[in-house]
C-alpha positions in Angstrom: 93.8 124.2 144.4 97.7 122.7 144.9 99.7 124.1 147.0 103.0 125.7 146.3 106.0 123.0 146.6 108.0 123.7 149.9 111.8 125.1 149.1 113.4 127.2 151.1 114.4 125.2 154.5 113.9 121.7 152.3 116.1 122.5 149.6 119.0 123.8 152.0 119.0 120.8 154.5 119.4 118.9 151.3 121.8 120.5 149.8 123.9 120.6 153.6 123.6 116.6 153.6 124.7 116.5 150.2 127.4 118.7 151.5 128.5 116.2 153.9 127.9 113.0 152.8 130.4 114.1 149.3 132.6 115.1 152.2 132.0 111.6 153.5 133.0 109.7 150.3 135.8 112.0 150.0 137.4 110.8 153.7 136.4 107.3 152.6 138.2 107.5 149.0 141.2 108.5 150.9 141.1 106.0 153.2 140.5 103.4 150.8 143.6 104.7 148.5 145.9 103.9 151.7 144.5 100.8 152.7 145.0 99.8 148.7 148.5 101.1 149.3 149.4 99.1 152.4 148.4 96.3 150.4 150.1 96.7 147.6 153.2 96.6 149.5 152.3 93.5 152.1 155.1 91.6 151.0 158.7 93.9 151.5 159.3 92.9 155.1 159.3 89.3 153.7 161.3 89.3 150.7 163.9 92.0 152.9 163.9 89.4 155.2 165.0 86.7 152.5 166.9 88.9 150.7 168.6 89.3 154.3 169.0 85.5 154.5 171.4 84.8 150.8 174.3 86.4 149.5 173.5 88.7 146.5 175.8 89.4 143.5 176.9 93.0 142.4 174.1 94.9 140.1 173.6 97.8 138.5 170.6 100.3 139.6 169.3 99.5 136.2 169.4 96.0 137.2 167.6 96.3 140.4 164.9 97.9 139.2 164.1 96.0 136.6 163.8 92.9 139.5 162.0 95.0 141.3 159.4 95.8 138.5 159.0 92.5 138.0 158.2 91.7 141.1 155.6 94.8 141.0 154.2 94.0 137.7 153.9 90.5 137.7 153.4 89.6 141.3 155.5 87.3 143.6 153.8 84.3 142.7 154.6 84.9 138.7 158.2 85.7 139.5 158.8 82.7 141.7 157.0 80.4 138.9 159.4 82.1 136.3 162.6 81.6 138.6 161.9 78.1 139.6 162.1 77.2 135.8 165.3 77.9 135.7 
């Protein structure tokens, strides 16, 4: 004869270390989101720094950003490729 499965105590102590590792993930998705953001923006104190360094014409807003997006979209690399074309 089989014996009945065991539930109860099993299932919640599961369910409890589901609980926490999901909680786990969720710290670490967080974490990972910053560390992908502090990345992202590596660069500023180095091109602020340049940019500190040359004298820059007067632009519009709609002119800065659209440097700035560049910068964002394509990358530093890309932009500096592009610029030393010129």
């Amino acid at each position: 004869m089989a014996r009945p499965a065991r539930t109860g105590a099993g299932v919640t102590a599961i369910d409890e270390e589901m609980a926490r590792v999901q909680q786990r993930l969720a710290e670490l998705a967080e974490q990972r989101k910053a560390a992908l953001a502090a990345e992202a923006d590596k660069g500023r104190p180095m091109l602020l720094a340049a940019l500190g360094k040359v004298r820059i014409a007067s632009m519009s807003k709609d002119e800065a950003k659209t440097i700035a997006k560049a910068l964002g979209d394509l990358g530093p690399s890309r932009v500096a490729q592009i610029l030393s074309q010129r």
